[in-house]
PDB file of N, CA, C and O in Angstrom:
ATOM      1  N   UNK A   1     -14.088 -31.738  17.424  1.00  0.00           N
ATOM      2  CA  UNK A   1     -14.667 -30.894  16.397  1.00  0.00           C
ATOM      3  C   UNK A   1     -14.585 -29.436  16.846  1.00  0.00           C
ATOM      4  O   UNK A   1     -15.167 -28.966  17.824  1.00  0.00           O
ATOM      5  N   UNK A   2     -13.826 -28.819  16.045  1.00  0.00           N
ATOM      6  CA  UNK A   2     -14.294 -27.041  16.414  1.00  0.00           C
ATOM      7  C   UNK A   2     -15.482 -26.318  15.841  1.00  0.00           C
ATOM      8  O   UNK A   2     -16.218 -26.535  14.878  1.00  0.00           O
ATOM      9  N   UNK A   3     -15.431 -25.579  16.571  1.00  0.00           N
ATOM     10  CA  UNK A   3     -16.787 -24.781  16.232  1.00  0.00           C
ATOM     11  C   UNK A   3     -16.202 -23.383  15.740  1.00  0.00           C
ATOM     12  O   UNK A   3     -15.562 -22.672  16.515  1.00  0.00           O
ATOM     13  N   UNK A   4     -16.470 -22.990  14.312  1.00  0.00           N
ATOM     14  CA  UNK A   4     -16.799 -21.993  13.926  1.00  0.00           C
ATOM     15  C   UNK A   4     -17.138 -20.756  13.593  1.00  0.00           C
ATOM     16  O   UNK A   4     -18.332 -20.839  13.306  1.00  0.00           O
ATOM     17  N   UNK A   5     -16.668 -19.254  13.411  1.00  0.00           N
ATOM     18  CA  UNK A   5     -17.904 -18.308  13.228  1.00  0.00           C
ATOM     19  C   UNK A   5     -17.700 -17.414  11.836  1.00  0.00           C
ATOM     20  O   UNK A   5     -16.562 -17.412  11.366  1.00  0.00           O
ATOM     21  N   UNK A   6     -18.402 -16.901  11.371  1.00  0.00           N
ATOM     22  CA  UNK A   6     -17.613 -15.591  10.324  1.00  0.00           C
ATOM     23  C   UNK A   6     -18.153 -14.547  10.903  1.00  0.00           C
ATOM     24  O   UNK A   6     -19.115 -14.444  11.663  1.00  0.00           O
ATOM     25  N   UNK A   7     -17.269 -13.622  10.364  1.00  0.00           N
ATOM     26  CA  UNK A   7     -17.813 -12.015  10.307  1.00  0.00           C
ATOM     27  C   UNK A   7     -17.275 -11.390   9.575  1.00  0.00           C
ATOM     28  O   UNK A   7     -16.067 -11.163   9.504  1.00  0.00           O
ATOM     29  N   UNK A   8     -18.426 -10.898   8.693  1.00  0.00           N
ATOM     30  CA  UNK A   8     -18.067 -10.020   7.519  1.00  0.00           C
ATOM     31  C   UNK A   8     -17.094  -8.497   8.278  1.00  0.00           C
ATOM     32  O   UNK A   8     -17.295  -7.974   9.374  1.00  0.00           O
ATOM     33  N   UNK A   9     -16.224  -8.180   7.395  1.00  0.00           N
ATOM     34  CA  UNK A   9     -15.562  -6.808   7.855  1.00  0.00           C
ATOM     35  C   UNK A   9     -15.145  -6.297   6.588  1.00  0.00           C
ATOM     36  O   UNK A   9     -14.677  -7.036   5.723  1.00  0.00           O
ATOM     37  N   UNK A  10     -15.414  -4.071   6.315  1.00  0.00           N
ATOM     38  CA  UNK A  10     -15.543  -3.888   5.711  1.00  0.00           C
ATOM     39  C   UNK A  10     -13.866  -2.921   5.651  1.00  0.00           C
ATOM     40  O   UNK A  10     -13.585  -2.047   6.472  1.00  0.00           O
ATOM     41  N   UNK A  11     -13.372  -3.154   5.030  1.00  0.00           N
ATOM     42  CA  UNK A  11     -11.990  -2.471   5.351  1.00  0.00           C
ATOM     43  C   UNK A  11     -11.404  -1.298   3.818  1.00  0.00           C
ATOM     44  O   UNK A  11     -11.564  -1.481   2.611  1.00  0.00           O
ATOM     45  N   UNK A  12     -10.699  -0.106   4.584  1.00  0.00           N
ATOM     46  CA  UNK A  12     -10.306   0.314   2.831  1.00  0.00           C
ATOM     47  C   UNK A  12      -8.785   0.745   2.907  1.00  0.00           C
ATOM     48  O   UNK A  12      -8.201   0.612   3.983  1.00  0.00           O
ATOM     49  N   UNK A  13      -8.084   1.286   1.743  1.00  0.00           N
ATOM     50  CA  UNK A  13      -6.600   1.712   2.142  1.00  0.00           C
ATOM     51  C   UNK A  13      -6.230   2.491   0.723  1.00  0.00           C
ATOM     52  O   UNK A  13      -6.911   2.181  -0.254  1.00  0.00           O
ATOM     53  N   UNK A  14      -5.102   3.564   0.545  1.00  0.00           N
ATOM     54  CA  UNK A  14      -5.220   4.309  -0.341  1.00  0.00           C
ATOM     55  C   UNK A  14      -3.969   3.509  -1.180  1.00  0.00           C
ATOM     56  O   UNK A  14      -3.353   4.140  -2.039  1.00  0.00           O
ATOM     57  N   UNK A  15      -3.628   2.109  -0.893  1.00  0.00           N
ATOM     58  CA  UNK A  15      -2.375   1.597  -1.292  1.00  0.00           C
ATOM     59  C   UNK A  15      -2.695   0.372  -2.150  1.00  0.00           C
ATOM     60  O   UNK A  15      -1.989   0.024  -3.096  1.00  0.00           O
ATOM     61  N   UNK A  16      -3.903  -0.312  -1.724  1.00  0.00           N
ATOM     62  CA  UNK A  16      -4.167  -1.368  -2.385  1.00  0.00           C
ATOM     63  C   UNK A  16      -5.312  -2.022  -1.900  1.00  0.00           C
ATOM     64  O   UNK A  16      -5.855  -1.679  -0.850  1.00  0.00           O
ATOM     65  N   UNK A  17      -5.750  -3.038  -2.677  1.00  0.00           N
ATOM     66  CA  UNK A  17      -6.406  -4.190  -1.829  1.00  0.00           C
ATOM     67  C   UNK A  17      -6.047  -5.531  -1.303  1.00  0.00           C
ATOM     68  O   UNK A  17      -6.913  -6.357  -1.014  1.00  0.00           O
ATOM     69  N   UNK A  18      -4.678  -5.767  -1.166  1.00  0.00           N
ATOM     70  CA  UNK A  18      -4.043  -6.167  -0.422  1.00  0.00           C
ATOM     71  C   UNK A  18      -3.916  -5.494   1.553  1.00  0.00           C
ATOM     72  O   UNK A  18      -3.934  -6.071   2.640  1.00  0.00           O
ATOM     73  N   UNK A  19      -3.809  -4.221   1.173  1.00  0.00           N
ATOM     74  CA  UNK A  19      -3.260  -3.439   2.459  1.00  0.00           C
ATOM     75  C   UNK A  19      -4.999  -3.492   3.180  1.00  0.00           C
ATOM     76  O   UNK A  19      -5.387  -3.559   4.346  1.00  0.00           O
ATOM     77  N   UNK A  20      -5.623  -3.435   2.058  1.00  0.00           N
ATOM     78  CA  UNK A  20      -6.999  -3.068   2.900  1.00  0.00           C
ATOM     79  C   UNK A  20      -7.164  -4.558   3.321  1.00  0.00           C
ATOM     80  O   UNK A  20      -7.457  -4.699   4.508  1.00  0.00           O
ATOM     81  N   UNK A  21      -7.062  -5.454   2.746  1.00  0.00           N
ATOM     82  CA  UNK A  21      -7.531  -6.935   3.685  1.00  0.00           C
ATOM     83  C   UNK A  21      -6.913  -7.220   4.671  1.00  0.00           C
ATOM     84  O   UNK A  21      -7.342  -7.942   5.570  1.00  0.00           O
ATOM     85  N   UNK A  22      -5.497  -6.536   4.626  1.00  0.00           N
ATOM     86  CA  UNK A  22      -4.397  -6.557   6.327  1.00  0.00           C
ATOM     87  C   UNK A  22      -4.968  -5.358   6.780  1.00  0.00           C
ATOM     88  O   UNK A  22      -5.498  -5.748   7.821  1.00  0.00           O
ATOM     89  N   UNK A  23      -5.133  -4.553   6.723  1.00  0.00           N
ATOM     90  CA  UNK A  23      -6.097  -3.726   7.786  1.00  0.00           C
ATOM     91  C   UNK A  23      -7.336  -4.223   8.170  1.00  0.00           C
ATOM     92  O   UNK A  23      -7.586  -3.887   9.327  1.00  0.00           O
ATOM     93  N   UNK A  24      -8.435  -5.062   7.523  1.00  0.00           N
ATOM     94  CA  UNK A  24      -9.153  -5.789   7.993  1.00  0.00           C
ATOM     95  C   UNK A  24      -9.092  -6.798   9.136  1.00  0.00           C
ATOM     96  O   UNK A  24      -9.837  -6.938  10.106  1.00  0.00           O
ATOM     97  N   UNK A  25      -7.959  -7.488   8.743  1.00  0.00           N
ATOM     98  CA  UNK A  25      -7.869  -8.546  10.015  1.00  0.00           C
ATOM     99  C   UNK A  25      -7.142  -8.079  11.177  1.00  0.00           C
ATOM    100  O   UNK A  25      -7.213  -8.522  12.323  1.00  0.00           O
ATOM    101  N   UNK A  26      -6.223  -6.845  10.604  1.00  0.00           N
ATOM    102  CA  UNK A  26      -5.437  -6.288  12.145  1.00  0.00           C
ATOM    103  C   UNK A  26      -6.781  -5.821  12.930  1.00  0.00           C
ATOM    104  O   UNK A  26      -7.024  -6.383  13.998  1.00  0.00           O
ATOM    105  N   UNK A  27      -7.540  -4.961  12.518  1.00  0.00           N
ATOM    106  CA  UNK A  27      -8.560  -4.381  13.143  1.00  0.00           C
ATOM    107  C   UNK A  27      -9.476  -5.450  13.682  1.00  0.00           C
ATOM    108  O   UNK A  27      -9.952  -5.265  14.802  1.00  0.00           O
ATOM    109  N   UNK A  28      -9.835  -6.747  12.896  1.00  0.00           N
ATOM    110  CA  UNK A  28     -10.967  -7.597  13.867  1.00  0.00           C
ATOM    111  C   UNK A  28      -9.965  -8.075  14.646  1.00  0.00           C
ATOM    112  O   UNK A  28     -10.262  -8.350  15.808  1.00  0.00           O
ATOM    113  N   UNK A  29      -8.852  -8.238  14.285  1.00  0.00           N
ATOM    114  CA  UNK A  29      -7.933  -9.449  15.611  1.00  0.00           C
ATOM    115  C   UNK A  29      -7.874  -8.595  16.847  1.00  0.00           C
ATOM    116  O   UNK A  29      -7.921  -9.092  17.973  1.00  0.00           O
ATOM    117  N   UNK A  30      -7.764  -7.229  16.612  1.00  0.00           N
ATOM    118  CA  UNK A  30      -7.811  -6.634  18.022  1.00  0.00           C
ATOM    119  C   UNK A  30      -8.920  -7.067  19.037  1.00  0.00           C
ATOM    120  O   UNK A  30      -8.755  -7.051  20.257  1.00  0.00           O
ATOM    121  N   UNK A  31     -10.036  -7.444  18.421  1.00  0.00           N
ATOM    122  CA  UNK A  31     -11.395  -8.083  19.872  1.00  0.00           C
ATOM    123  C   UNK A  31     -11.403  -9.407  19.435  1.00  0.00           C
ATOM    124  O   UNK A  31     -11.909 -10.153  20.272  1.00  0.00           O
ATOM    125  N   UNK A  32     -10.934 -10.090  18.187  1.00  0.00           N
ATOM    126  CA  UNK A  32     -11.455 -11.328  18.011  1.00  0.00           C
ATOM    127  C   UNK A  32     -10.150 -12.195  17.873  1.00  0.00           C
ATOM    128  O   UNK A  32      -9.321 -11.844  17.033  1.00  0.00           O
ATOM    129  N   UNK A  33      -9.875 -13.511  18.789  1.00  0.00           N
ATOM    130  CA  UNK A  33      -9.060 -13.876  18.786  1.00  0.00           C
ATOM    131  C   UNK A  33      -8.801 -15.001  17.870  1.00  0.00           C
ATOM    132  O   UNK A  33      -9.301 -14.769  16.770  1.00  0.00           O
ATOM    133  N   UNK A  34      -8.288 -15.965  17.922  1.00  0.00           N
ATOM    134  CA  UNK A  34      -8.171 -17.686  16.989  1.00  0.00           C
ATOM    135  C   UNK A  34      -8.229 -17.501  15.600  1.00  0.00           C
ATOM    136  O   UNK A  34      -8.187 -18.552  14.960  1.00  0.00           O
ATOM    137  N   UNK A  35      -8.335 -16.195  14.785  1.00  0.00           N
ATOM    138  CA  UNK A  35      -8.714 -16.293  13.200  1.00  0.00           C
ATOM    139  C   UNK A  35      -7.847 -16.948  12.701  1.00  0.00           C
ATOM    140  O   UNK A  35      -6.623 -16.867  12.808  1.00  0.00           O
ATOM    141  N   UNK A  36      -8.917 -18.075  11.751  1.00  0.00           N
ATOM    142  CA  UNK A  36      -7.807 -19.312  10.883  1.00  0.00           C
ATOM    143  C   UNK A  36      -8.081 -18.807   9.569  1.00  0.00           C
ATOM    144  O   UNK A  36      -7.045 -19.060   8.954  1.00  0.00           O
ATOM    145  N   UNK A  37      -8.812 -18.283   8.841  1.00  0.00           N
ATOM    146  CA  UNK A  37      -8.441 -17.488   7.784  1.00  0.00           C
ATOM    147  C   UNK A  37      -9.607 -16.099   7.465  1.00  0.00           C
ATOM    148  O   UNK A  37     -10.500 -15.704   8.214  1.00  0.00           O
ATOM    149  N   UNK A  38      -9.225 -15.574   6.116  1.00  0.00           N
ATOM    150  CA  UNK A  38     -10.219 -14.372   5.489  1.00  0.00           C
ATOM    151  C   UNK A  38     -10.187 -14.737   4.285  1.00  0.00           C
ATOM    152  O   UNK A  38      -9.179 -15.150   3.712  1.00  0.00           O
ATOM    153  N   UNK A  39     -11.336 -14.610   3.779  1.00  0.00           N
ATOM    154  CA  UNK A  39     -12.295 -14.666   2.466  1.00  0.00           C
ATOM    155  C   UNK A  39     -12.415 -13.280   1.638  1.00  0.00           C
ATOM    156  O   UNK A  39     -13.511 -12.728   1.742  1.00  0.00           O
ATOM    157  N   UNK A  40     -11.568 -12.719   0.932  1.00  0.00           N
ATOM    158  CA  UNK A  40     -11.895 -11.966  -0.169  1.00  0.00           C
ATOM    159  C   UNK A  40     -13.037 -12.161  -1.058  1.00  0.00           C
ATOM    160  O   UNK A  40     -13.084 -12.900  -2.041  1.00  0.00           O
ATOM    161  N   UNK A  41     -14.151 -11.242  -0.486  1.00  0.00           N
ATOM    162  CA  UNK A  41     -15.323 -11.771  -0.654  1.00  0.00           C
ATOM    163  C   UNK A  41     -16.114 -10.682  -2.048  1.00  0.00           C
ATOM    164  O   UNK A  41     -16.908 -11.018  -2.927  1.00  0.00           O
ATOM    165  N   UNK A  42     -15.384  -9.101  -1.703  1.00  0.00           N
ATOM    166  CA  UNK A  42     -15.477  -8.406  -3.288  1.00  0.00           C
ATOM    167  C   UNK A  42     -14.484  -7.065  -2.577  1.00  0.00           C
ATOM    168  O   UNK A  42     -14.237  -6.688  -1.432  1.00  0.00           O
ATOM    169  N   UNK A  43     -14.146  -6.675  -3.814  1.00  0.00           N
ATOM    170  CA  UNK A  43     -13.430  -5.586  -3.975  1.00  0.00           C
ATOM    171  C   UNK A  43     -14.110  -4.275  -4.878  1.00  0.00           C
ATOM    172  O   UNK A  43     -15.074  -4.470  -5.618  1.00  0.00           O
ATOM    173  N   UNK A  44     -13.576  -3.130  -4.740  1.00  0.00           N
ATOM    174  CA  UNK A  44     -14.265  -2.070  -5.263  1.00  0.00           C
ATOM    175  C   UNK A  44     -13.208  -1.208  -4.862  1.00  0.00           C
ATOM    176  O   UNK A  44     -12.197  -1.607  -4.284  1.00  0.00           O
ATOM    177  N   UNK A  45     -13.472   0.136  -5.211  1.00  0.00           N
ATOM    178  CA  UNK A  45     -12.422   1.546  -5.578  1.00  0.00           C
ATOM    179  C   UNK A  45     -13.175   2.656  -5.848  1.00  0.00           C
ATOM    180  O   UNK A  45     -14.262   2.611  -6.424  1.00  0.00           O
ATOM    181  N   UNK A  46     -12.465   3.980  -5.324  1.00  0.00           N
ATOM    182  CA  UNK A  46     -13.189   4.928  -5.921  1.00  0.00           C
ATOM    183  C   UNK A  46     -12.346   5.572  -6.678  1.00  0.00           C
ATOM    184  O   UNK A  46     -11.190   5.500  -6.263  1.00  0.00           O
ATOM    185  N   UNK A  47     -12.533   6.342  -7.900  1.00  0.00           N
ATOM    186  CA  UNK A  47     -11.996   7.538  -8.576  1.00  0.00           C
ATOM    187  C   UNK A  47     -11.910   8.898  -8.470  1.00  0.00           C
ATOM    188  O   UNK A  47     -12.888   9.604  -8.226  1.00  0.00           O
ATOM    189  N   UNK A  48     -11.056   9.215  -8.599  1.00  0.00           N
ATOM    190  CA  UNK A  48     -10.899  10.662  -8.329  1.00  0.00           C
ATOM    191  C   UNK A  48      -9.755  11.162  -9.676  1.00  0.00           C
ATOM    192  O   UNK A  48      -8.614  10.719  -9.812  1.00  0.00           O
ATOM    193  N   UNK A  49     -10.314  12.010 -10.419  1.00  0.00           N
ATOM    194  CA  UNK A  49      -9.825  12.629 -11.338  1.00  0.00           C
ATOM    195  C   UNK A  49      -8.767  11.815 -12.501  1.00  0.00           C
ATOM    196  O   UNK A  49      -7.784  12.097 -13.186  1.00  0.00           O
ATOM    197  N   UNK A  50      -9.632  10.667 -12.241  1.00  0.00           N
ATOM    198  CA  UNK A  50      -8.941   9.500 -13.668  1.00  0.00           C
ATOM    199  C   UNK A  50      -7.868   9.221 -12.348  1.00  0.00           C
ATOM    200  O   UNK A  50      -7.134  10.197 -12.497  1.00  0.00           O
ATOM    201  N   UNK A  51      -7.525   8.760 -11.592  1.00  0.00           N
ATOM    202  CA  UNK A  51      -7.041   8.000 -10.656  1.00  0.00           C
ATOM    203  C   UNK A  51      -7.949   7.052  -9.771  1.00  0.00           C
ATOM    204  O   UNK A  51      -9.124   7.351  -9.559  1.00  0.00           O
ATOM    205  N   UNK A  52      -7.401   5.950  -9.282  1.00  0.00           N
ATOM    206  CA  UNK A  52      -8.202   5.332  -7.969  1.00  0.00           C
ATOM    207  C   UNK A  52      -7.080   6.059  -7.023  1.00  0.00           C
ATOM    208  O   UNK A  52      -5.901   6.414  -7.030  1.00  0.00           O
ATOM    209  N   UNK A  53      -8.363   6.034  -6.129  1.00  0.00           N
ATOM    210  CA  UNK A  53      -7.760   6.980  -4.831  1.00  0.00           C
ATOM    211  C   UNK A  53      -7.972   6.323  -3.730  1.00  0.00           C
ATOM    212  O   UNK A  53      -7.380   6.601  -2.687  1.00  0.00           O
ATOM    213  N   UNK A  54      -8.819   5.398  -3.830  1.00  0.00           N
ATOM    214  CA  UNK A  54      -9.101   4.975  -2.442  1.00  0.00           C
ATOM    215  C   UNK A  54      -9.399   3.120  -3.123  1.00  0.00           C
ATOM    216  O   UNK A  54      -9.918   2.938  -4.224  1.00  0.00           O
ATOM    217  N   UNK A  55      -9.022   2.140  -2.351  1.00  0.00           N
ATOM    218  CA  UNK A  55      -9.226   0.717  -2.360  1.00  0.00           C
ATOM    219  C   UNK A  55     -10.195   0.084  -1.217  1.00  0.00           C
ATOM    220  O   UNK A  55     -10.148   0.321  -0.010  1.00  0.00           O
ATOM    221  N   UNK A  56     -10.941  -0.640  -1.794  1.00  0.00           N
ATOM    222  CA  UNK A  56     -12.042  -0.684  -0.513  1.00  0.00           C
ATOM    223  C   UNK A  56     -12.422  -2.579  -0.834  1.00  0.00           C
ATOM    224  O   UNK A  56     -12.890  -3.052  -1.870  1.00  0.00           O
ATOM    225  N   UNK A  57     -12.081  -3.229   0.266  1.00  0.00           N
ATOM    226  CA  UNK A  57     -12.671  -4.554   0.602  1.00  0.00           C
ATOM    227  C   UNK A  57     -13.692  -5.072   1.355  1.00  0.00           C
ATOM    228  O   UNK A  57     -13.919  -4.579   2.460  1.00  0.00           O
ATOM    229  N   UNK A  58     -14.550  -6.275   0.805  1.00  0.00           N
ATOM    230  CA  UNK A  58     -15.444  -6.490   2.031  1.00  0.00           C
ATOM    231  C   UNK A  58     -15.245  -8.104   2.188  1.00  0.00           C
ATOM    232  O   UNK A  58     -15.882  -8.862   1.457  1.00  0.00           O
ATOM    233  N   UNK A  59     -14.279  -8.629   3.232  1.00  0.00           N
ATOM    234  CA  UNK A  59     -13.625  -9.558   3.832  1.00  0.00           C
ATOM    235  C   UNK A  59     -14.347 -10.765   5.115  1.00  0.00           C
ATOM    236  O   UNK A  59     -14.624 -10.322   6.229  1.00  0.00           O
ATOM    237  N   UNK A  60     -14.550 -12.036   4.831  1.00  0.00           N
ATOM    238  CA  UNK A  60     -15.421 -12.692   5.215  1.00  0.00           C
ATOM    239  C   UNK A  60     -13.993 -13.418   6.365  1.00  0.00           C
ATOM    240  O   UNK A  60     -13.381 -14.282   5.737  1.00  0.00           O
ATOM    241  N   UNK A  61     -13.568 -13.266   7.456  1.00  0.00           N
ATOM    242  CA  UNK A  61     -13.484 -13.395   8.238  1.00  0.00           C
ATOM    243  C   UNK A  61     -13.615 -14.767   9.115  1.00  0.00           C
ATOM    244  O   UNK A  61     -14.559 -14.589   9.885  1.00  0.00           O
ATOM    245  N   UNK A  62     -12.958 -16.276   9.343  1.00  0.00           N
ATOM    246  CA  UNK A  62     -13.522 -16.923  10.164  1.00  0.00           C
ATOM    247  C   UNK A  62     -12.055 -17.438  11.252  1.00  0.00           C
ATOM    248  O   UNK A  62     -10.869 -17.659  11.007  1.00  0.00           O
ATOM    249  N   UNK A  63     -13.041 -17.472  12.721  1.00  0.00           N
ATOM    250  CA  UNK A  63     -12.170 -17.781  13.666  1.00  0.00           C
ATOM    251  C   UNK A  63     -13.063 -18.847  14.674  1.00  0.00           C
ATOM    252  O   UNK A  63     -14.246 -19.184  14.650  1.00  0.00           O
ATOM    253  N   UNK A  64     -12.074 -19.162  15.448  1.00  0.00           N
ATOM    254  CA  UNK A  64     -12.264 -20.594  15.954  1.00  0.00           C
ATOM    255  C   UNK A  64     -13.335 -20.184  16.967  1.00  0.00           C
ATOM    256  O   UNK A  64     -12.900 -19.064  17.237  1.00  0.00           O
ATOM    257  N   UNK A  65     -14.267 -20.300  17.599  1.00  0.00           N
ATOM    258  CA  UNK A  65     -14.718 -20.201  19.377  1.00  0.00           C
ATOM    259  C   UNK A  65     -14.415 -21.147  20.177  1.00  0.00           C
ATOM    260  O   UNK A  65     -14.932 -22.255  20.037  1.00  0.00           O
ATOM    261  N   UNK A  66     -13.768 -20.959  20.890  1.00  0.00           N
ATOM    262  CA  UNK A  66     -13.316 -21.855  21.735  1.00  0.00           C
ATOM    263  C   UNK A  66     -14.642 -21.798  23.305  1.00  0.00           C
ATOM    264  O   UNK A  66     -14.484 -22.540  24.274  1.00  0.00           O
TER     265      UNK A  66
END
């Protein structure tokens, strides 16, 4: 049986919310090792002058502990 963990991570990118959930996991995989998947858990954006300018995710994260 493996054991488990999540961690929420809050990630953003001016390209998408795609790019922001791969910047999410590049950034936790740097200290956290074994991740078997991420949870698109909500998405959001900000505006700027009748454009989105910025893409922003908050990504549920789970990896193995060994």
């Amino acid at each position: 049986m493996a054991i488990l963990k999540v961690i929420e991570v809050l990630a953003n990118s001016d390209k998408g919310w795609e790019d922001a959930t791969a910047k999410a996991v590049a950034q936790a995989s740097k200290s956290v090792k074994n991740i078997r998947s991420v949870y698109l858990n909500e998405q959001s954006a900000t505006v700027n002058d009748g454009k989105i300018d910025d893409y922003r995710v908050n990504v549920k994260i789970t990896f193995e502990v060994k």
